[in-house]
Wavefront OBJ file of the C-alpha trace (Angstrom):
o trace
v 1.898 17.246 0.905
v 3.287 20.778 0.913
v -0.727 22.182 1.038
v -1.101 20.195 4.602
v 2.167 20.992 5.855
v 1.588 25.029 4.929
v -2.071 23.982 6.678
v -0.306 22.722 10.070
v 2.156 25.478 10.335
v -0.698 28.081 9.803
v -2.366 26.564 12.955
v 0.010 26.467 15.055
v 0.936 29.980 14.335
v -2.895 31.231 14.674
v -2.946 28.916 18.058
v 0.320 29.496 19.475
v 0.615 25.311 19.734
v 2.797 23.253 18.489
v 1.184 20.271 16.533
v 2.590 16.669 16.353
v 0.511 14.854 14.011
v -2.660 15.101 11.933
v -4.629 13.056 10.172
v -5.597 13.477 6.387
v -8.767 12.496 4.264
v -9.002 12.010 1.030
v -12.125 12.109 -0.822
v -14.367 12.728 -3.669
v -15.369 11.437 -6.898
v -12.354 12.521 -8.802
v -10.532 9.610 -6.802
v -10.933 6.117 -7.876
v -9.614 2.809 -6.594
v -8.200 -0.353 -8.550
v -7.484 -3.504 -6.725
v -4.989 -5.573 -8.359
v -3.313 -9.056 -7.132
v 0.136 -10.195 -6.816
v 1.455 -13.647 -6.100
v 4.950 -15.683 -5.335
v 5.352 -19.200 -5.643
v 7.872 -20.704 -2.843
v 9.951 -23.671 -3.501
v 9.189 -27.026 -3.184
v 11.409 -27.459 -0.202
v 10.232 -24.348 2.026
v 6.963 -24.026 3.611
v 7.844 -20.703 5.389
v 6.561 -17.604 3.900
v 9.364 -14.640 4.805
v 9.300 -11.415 4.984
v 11.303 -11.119 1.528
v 8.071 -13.201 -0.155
v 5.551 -10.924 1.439
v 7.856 -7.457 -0.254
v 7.874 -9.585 -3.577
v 3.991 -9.988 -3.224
v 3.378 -6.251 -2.984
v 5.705 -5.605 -5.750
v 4.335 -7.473 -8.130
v 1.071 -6.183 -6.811
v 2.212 -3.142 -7.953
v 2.968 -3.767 -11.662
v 0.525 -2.247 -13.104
v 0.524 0.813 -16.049
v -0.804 3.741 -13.966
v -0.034 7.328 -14.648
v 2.333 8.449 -12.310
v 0.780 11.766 -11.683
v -2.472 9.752 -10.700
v -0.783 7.349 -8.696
v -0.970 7.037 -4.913
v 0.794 4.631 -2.363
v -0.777 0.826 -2.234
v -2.810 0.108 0.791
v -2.641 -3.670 1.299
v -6.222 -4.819 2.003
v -6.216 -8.667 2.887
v -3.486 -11.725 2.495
v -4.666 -15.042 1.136
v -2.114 -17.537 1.663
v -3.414 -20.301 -0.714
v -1.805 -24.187 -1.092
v -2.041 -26.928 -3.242
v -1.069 -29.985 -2.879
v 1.084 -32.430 -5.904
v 0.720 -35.383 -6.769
v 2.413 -37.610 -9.388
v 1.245 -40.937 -11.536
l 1 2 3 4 5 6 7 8 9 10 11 12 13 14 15 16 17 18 19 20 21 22 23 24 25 26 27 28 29 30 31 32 33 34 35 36 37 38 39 40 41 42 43 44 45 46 47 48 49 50 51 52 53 54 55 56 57 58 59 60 61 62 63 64 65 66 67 68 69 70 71 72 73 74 75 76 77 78 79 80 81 82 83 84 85 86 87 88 89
């Protein structure tokens, strides 16, 4: 992050304007993606999901042996909310 900060107050310097926000890309074929699943089972006796299940989701998400020098925020991409249904003989 220091490169695009050093890159924002180089501009406004050369423009003589003062800059709010920017937007970054990544890209290039150095970079590589890995989507990875995580999962909470609720109790029996609550149906609600909370906002403490949805944090537990993404940690355990997260568990996975990456390099930290390689390793770049997660970016949740969808939320599956699945149920099943017991039933006892």
């Amino acid at each position: 992050m220091k490169c695009v900060h050093e890159a924002v107050v180089d501009a406004e310097q050369k423009s003589d304007v003062m800059i709010r926000s920017v937007y970054v890309a990544v890209a290039g074929s150095h970079l590589q993606s890995f989507n990875n699943r995580g999962c909470v089972i609720l109790p029996e006796d609550r149906e609600q999901i909370d906002e403490q299940d949805v944090e537990d989701v993404k940690i355990n998400a997260r568990e996975v042996s990456i390099p930290a020098q390689k390793r770049l925020p997660c970016i949740p991409s969808s939320s599956i909310i699945m149920s099943t249904v017991r039933t006892e003989c």
